[in-house]
C-alpha distance (Angstrom), angle and dihedral (degrees) to the residues before:
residue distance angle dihedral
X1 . . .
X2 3.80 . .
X3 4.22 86.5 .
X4 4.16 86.5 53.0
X5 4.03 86.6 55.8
X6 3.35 92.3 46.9
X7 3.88 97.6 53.9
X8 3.76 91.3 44.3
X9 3.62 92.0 55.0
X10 3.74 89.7 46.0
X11 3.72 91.3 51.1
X12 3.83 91.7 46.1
X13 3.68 93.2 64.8
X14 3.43 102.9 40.2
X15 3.66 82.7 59.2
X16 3.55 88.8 54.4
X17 3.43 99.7 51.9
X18 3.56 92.8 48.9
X19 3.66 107.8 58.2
X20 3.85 112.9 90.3
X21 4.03 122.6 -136.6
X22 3.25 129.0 -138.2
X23 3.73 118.8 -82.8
X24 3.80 103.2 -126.6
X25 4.14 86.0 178.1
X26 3.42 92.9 117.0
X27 3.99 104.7 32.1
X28 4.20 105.2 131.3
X29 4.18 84.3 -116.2
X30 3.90 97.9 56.2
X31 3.35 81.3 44.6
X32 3.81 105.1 57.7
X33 3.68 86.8 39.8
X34 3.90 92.2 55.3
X35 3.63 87.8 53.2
X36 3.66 98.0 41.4
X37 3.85 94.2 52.2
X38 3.83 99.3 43.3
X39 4.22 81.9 53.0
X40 3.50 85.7 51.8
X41 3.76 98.1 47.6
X42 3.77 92.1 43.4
X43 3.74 92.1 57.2
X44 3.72 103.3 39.0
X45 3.87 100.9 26.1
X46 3.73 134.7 -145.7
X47 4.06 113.8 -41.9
X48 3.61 106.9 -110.8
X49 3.91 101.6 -117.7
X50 3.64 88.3 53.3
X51 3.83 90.2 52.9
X52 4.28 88.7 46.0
X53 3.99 89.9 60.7
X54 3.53 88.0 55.9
């Protein structure tokens, strides 16, 4: 019994890992946001304690 649960886990996630998503890349929103935040980045810069860790 115990080697049955183990094989159905096992198959569980390899189904998992699998399946594809969709690739929202592309999607008009994503988009506008992309644009919006490189703007945003471009005018104000990197805070510094995020350019420290670096």
């Amino acid at each position: 019994m115990a080697t049955q649960i183990k094989t159905k886990k096992a198959a569980k996630s390899k189904a998992l890992s699998n399946t594809k998503g969709k690739d929202y890349g592309n999607a008009p929103f994503f988009v506008k946001k992309a644009k919006e935040s490189k703007a945003f980045l471009e005018k104000n810069g990197f805070p510094e304690a995020i350019l420290k860790k670096r």
